[in-house]
NUMARKE-151118 format. One record per residue (C-alpha): x, y, z; residue in one letter. Coordinates in steps of 0.05 Angstrom, whole numbers, plus 5000, padded with zeros to 4 digits. Layout:
! NUMARKE-151118
XYZA
...
! end
This chain:
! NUMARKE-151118
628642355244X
626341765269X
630141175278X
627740535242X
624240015273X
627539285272X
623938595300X
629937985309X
627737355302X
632636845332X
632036175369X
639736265397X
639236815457X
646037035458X
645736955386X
639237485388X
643837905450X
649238005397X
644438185337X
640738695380X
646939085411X
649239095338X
643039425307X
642139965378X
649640135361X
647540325298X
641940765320X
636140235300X
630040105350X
629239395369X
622139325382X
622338645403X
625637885399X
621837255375X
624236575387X
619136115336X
615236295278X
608336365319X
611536795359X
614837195305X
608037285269X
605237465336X
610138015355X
609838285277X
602538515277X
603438755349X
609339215334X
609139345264X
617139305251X
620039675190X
624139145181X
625038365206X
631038025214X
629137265207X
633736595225X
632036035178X
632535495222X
627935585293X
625735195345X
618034825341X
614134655272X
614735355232X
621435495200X
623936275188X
622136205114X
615035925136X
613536485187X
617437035132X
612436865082X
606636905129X
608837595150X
609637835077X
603137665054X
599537935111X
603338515140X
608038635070X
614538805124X
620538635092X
625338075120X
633137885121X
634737175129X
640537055175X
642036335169X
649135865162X
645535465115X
647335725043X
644434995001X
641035094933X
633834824969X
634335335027X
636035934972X
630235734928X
625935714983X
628636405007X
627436684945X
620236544945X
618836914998X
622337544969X
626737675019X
629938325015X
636937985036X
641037375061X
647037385112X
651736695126X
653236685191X
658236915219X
656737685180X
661238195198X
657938825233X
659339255172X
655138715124X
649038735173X
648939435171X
648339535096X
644738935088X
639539325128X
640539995090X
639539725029X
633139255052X
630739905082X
631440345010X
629039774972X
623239705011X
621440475010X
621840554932X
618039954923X
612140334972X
613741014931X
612340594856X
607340144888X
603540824918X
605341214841X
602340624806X
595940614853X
595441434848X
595741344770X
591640724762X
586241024811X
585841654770X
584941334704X
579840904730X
576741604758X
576542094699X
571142144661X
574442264594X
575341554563X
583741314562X
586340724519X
594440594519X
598640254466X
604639934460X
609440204396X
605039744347X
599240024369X
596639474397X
591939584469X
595839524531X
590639944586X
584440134582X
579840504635X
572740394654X
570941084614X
573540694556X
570540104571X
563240274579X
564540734506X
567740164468X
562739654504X
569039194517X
572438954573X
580639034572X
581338274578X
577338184517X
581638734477X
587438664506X
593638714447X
589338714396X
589939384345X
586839984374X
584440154296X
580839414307X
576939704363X
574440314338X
572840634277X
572541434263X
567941804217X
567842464198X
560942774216X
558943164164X
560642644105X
561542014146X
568841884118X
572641414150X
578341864189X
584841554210X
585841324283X
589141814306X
593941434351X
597441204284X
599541814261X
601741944334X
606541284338X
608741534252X
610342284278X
611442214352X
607342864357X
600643014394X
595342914342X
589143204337X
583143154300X
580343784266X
572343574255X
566243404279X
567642694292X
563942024302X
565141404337X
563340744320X
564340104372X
564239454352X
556739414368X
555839874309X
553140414362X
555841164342X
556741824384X
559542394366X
567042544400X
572342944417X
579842544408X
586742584407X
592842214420X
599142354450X
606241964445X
608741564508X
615541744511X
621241434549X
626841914592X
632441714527X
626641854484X
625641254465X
617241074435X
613340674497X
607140764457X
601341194447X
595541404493X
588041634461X
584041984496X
576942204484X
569642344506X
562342274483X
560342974477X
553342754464X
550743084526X
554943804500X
552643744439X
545943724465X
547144284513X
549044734464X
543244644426X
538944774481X
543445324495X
543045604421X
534245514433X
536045894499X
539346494464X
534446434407X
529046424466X
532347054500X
533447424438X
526147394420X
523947584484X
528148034494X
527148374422X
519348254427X
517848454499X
512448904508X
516449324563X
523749604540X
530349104558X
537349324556X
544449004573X
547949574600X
556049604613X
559149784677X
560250434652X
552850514643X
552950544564X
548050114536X
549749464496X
543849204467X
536449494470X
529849244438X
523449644412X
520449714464X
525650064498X
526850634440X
519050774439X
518950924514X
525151434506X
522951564428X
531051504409X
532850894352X
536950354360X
542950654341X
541951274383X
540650844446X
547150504434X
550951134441X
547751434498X
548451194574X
542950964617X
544851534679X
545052014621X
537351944607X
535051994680X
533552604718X
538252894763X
533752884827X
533052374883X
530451764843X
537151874791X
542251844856X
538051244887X
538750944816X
546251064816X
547550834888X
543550114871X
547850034810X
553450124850X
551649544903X
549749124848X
556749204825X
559949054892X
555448444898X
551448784960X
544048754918X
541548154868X
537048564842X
532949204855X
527449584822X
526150354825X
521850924800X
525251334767X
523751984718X
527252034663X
528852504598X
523552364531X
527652534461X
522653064455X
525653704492X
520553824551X
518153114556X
518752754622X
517651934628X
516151614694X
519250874697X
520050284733X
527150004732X
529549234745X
536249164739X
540148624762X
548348344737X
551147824703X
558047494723X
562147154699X
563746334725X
569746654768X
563647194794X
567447714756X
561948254741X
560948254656X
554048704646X
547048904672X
539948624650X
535349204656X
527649274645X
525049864642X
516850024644X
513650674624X
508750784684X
508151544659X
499651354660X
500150924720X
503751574760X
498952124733X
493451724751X
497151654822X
497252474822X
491252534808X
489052104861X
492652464910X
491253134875X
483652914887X
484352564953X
487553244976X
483053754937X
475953954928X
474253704861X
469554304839X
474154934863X
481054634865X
482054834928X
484754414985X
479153905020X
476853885092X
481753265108X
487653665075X
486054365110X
485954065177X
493353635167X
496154375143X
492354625203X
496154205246X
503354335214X
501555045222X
500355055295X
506254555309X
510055145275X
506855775311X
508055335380X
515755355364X
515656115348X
511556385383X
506656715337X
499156735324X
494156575270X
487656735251X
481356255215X
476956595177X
471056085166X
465856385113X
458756135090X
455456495031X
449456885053X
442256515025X
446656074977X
441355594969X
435556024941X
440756374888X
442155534869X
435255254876X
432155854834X
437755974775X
440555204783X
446154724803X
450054854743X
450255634753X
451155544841X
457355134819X
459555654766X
459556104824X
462055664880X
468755724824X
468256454810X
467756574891X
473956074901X
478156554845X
476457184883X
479556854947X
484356684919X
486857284904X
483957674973X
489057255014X
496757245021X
501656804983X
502956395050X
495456305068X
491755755061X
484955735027X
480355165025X
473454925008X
469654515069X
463454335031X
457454635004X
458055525001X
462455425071X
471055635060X
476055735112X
481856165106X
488356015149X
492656655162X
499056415185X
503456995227X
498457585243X
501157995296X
494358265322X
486458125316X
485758675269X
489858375219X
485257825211X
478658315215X
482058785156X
483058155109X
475757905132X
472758555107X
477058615053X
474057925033X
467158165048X
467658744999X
470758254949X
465257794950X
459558374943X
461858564866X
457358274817X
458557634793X
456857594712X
455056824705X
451856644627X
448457294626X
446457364703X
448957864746X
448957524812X
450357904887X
452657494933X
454657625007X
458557215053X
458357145133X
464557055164X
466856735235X
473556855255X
477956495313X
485056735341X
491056265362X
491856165417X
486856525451X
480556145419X
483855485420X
489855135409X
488454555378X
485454535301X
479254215313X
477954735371X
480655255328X
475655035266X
469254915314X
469955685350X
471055985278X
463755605255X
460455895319X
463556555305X
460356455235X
453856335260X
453556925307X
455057365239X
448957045215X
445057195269X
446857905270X
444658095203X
449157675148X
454858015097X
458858115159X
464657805211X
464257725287X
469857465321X
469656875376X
467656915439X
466656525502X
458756625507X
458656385437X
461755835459X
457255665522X
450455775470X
452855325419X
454254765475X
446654915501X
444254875430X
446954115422X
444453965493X
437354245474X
438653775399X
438953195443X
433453335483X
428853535434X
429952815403X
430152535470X
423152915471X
420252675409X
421951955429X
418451875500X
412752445497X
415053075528X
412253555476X
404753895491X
401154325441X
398054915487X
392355365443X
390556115441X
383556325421X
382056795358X
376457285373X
372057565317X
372558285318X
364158315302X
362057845345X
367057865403X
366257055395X
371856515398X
372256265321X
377755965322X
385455795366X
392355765347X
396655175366X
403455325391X
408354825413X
411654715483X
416254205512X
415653935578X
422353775599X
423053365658X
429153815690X
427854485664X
419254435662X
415354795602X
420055065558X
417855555509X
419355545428X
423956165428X
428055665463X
429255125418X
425755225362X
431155545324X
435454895346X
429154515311X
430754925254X
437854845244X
437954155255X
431253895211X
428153645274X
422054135254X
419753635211X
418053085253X
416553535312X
411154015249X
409253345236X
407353155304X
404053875316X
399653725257X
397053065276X
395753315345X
392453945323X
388553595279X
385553085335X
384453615387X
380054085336X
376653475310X
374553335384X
371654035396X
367853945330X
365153225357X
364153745425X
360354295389X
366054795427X
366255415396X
373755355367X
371055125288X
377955155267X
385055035287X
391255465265X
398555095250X
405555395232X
408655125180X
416755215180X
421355375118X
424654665124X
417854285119X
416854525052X
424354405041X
425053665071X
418753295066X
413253175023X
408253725060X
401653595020X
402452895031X
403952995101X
397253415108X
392652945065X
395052355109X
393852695166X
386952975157X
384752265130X
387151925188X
383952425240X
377452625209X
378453285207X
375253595152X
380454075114X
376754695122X
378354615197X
384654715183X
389055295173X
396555355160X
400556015181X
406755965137X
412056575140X
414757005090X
421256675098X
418856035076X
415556285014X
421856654999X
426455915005X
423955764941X
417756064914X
415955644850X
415954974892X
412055404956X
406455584893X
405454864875X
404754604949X
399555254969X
396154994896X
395154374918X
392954584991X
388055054969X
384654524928X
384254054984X
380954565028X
385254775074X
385955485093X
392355845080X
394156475112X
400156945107X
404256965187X
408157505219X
405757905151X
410858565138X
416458275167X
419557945108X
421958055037X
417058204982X
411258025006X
407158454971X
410258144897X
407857394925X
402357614958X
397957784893X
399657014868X
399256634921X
392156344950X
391656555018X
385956675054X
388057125102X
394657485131X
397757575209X
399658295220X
405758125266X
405458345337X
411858805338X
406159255295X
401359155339X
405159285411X
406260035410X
399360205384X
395360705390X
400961185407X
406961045359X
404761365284X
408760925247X
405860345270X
399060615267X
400560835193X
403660085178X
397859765207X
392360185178X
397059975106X
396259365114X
389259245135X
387259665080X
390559185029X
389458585055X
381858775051X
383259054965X
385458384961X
380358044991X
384457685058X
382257575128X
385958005172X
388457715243X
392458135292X
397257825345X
399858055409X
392658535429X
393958585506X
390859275520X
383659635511X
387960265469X
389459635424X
383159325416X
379460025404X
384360165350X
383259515309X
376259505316X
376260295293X
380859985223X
376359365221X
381658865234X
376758255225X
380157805280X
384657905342X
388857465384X
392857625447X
393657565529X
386758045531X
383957495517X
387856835534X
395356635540X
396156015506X
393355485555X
392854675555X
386054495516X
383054295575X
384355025612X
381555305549X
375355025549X
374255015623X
377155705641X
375856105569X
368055755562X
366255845632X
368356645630X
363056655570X
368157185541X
365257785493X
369258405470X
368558845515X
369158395579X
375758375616X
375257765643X
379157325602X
382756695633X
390056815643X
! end
């Protein structure tokens, strides 16, 4: 503890020597020694003493009662007055000062010390009830609840600023006047006058309070609802001090609660007329409260809801655990809030709903959790819609089957899996065989009748863990996951094959329908699905090629001719872009007259790398592709300008022959085309004849009719190439207006000697000429040849015996110079 701190004040030095050995013996701290009042005052605020002891009498102009008072009403230290001067005039002036004690000198040691003791008690309880009284005062003055204190007759002894600024008085102005005076009390609901309660308080010497709505009226006349009571002030014998009232203006409450009512009255509406379900749930997960809403999504009632659980209604997969877990961190105050899908049990037995679920938890003030606010939203629509979506973004809409975009992401799975193990599999890509003419001449509606019935048969011709899916148009791909060999893959390609051939009964049609089929082998024809994909089409292609209604497996040539055929695609419309395409013509000799009536115009392609490149080189590609159009198109024109010139020329070629392809009757509006052209060039339509195959009457032979109508009335001649190679030519033949038919030259090449041939030409002539046609042979190159067509009176002939197909120019200058008759072998080559 530490010892207490003592200033002397003392004129006398030995006098001040003897005083300060006293108090050190006594275990005191003298902090210092003044000699005069300044000084005293000086050495007080510098040390801060806890106690002085002052002489009355000092040397200069301040005495020790002078400089005692000074440090008392500045520093509040308390002093003892050691003096020898004990006069009534001295005391009184002592006194004033409130000196905490006064020694006569001489003082015995013994008297000194108590004096101090008891200066130094005094002083600290005054501190302690001086501090009390502050701590009180202050938090009267600080509360917000108005106070007012009474003495036993009830009259106003304290009054705080709360009570103040209620009463609209000041304490001075009320102060010991009745407390009933200052206030009045009503009761709220009659406006009786109700007894102050602090009366019955100072009667009973109980706590009294009051047990209504209460008003309270200041002198001002304003009112404001309250909440009072009063207490008794009670001494430690018991004895009555008074009374103290306290009370508030619970204006501000009272209007909280009524917003607060509006807010529940809000909430319950909202919640009862919300057009997606509520619930408060418990944190066991049984529900408290639900609205509508909520019982038509699960299609319970009220009361059923309110003994079920929410956990109970949703499904036990992934989205019921993720609901639990969230409920869970909700409850540990890990979430605010989360929302979920979740699919959940319908009333009706069967019945699934799809939801979305907002939950979020309500505490209590000490965060204590109470109970859970969920929304819940049927999105049962809004999810079928998103699965059908998907379904569609994934399927083919007209089969069912899986898409293009799907089939290659399962592709890719696949051969991520065969990579790990080790294993093979097989694509089978298939394209129906002449698709197009079974839909152009019976109709969309019945092609996509059988594009399904096709897509049920392969469903069932491939294995549970195949994959089946619909590319586009008549082309499917097959993916055979874990063949061991090649041949596994060719069985299930015939077997699909045979499949395919069985009738088809559509709305009364029996329809046969074949399929070509192109199959490639992981890893050996790629291993990578796109590589995979592109070998199986080539593979496809070849099976065309070689017949249709059959499979041919990849290969590497197929491979190396399918990279030529896109080369000879971009050159071609490289070629139609900067020129590079010449028309070279082959004379047509009247079999009579052994004279030139006519010349053929066959295409070539002058290709700045490879030279003159012949059509059996890219005119397939042309084909494929559509490029035939522009490239027929440009034929025509050019055709048309070169046997206009000859007629300008008087040259003996009076008419010009063109090929029409399939895809020009197909793609493009071919009268037009032909009208246009003539009219531009001048040529008058009888110059002009068009060779068009079998094959392109076959593509679609009602629209083929109309065109070779329309020709026919134009003028143009129409005539029947490569005649006997096709399909039923002989059933078109009779209705369609040709002029005159091309027996094709693989008749024509082994003649004389070969009797079939002989027996198919002689056929043909001799029907052409029943039906009134021109007959042209192609490919005459020998004298046998020639002797034999003129003996069946073939009307005209075309071949190298008399020309190869030469540049106009070499035909007219090499052909008219030879003056060529039948007969003379001396033909230009």
């Amino acid at each position: 503890m530490l010892a207490s701190k003592i200033m002397i004040v003392e004129d006398e030095g030995i006098v001040a020597m003897d005083i300060r050995r006293q108090l050190t013996d006594f275990g005191y701290e003298v902090v210092g020694t003044a000699f005069s009042g300044g000084q005293a005052i000086s050495l007080a605020h510098e040390h801060r003493p806890d106690l002085v002891m002052m002489d009355i009498v000092l040397k200069g102009d301040m005495d020790g009662i002078s400089a005692a008072q000074a440090i008392q009403d500045a520093l509040h230290i308390p002093v003892i007055f050691l003096t020898a001067y004990s006069d009534p005039a001295t005391l009184r002036r002592a006194k004033t000062t409130g000196a905490y004690g006064y020694l006569i000198k001489p003082f015995r040691p013994d008297e000194l010390h108590a004096s101090i003791e008891v200066a130094l008690y005094k002083h600290q309880l005054e501190r302690k009830l001086k501090e009390s009284e502050q701590w009180f005062g202050k938090t009267l003055h600080c509360i917000s609840d108005a106070v007012i204190a009474t003495d036993p007759e009830g009259r106003i002894r304290f009054m705080n600023p709360a009570a103040e600024t209620a009463t609209e008085q000041r304490l001075e102005q009320v102060k010991n006047s009745l407390v009933s005076d200052l206030i009045t009390l009503l009761a709220e609901s009659n406006r009786d006058i109700i007894e102050n309660p602090v009366l019955k308080t100072l009667r009973n010497r109980e706590v009294t309070h009051l047990n209504c709505a209460t008003l309270l009226v200041n002198q001002s006349g304003v009112e404001f609802p309250v909440d009072d009571g009063a207490a008794p002030i009670l001494d430690d014998d018991g004895s009555l001090l008074g009374a103290v009232l306290v009370f508030r203006d619970i204006s501000a409450r009272r209007q909280m609660e009524h917003q607060l009512r509006e807010s529940e009255e809000r909430f319950h509406s909202a919640f009862e007329l919300a057009a997606i379900g509520m619930a408060l749930v418990a944190l066991d997960g049984n529900f408290l409260q639900v609205n509508h809403a909520l019982c038509g999504i699960f299609g319970y009632s009220r009361q059923e809801l309110l003994k079920a659980n929410l956990q109970g209604l949703t499904h036990g997969n992934q989205q019921g655990h993720d609901l639990d877990r969230h409920m869970k961190q909700l409850l540990a105050d890990e979430l605010p809030t989360f929302q979920i899908e979740v699919e959940c049990f319908h009333k009706v037995v069967g019945k699934r709903v799809w939801t979305m679920l907002s939950a979020s938890m309500v505490r209590d003030p000490d965060g204590e959790p109470q109970y859970f606010i969920v929304q819940i939203q049927n999105i049962t629509n809004r999810k079928y819609a998103e699965q059908q979506l998907i379904y569609l973004a994934n399927h083919d809409p007209l089969t069912g089957l899986l898409n293009r975009d799907q089939f290659h992401n399962r592709l890719t799975q696949a051969l991520s899996s065969v990579q790990r193990h080790d294993t093979r599999l097989a694509l089978l890509y298939l394209d129906l065989d002449r698709f197009k003419l079974i839909n152009d001449t019976l109709g969309h509606r019945l092609g996509d009748l059988l594009l399904q019935a096709v897509s049920d048969r392969l469903r069932s011709s491939v294995r549970v863990h195949d994959l089946l899916a619909r590319l586009g148009g008549d082309e499917f791909i097959v993916l055979l996951n874990d063949i061991n060999h090649a041949d596994d893959a060719a069985r299930i390609a015939e077997k699909t094959i045979d499949l395919l051939t069985q009738p088809f009964t559509l709305e009364g049609n029996d329809i046969v329908v074949t399929a070509s089929i192109g199959i490639s082998v992981y890893p050996n024809d790629g291993k990578d699905s796109h590589t995979l994909l592109m070998n199986a089409d080539t593979a496809m292609y070849l099976a065309k090629e070689r017949g249709k209604n059959n499979y041919q497996f990849y290969t590497l040539e197929m491979t190396e001719r399918s990279l030529e055929r896109m080369t000879i695609e971009r050159g071609l419309r490289h070629a139609l872009a900067h020129d590079e395409l010449r028309l070279h013509y082959q004379p047509q000799i009247d079999t009579g007259s052994g004279a030139a009536v006519g010349a053929e115009a066959l295409v070539r392609w002058q290709h700045p790398e490879w030279g003159l490149v012949y059509p059996d080189r890219f005119i397939n590609v042309a084909e494929e592709t559509g490029l035939i159009v522009p490239i027929g198109a440009w034929v025509l024109r050019t055709a048309c300008l070169q046997a206009k010139a000859w007629l300008e020329q008087n040259r003996p070629f009076s008419c010009v022959a063109v090929n029409v392809s399939p895809r020009q009757f197909i793609e493009s509006n071919l009268f037009r085309t032909i009208k246009q052209t003539l009219l531009e060039t001048g040529l008058p339509p009888g110059a002009l004849e068009l060779e068009i195959t079998e094959s392109a009457v076959m593509q679609d032979p009602e629209i083929t009719l109309q065109v070779l109508h329309q020709l026919q009335q134009l003028g143009v001649r129409l005539s029947i190439d490569d005649f006997g190679t096709g399909y039923s030519s002989l059933t078109y033949l009779r209705r369609f207006p040709v002029q005159s038919v091309k027996i094709d030259r693989s008749f024509v090449i082994d003649l004389p000697d070969d009797e079939g041939s002989k027996t198919l030409v002689r056929a043909i002539i001799a029907l052409a000429h029943e039906l009134k046609l021109f007959v042209v042979a192609e490919g005459v190159e020998t004298e046998a040849q020639l002797s034999f067509l003129k003996a069946q009176q073939c009307d005209s002939l075309q071949g190298y015996m008399f020309s190869k197909p030469v540049a106009p120019e070499q035909l007219e200058n090499g052909f008219m110079a030879a003056g060529f008759k039948i007969g003379q072998p001396n033909a230009p080559g």
